[in-house]
N, C-alpha and C positions, 0 to 999 in steps of 0.2 A: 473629028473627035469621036470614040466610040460608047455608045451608049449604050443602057441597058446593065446588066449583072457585073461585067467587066470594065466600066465606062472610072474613070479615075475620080475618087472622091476628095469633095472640097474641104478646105479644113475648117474645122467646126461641124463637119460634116457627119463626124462617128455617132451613135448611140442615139441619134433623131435631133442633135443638137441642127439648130436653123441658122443659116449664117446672116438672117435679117436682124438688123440691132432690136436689141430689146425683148425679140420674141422666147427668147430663153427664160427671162426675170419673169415675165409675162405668165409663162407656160409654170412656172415654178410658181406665183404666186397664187395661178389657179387649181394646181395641186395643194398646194397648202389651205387655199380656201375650204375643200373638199376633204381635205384627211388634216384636222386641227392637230397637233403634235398632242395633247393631253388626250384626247380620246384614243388615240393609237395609240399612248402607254395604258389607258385604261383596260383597252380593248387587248393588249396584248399581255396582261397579269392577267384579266379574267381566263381568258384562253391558256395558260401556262402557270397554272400551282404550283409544279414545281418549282418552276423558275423564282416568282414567292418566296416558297418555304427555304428555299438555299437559300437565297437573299437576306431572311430574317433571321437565320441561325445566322449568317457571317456576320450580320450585324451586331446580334448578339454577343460576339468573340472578340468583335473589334471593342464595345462596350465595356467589357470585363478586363480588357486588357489599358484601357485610356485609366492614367491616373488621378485620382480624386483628387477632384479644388480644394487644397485645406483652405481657402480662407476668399470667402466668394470678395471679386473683385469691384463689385459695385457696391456705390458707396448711399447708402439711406439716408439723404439729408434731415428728414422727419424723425431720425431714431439718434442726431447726433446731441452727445450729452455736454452741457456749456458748463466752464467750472469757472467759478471768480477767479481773479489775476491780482495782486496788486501791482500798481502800477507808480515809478516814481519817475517827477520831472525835472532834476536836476540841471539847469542851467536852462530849462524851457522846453529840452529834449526827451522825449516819450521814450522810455525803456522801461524794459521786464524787470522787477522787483524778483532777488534770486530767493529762495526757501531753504 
């Protein structure tokens, strides 16, 4: 079999991937330990203003374009206002008295 530069590679083999189980998850988890995903966005808005400032103007266009809630969907149980009812019980059965 020939080795060296031209020797046939195994699959799994491309880009340093290891063909021993696990050692990939492994090899990934220890990257991830070392470059947390929040500091690498941190780190790369510090380093990149612009990238930023586009970002906060698109934001801003996307805002101006989204249409306003007429009428906010949550409901204030504290702000609900209770109105007397009458109420009649004709034959022992509870119903709305009509107005």
């Amino acid at each position: 079999m020939p080795t060296g530069a031209y020797a046939p590679m195994e699959k799994g083999a491309i880009h340093g991937e290891s063909s021993i189980p696990g050692e990939k998850q492994e090899s990934q988890k220890r990257w991830r330990q070392r470059y947390p995903s929040d500091q690498y966005q941190k780190r790369y808005r510090e380093s990149h203003p612009e990238y930023v400032n586009r970002n906060r103007q698109l934001q801003k266009e996307r805002n101006k374009k989204r249409k306003p809630a007429a009428v906010s969907m949550i409901v204030k149980t504290d702000a609900l206002i209770f109105q007397p009812k009458d109420y009649h019980f004709p034959g022992g059965g509870l119903q709305l008295k009509a107005h």
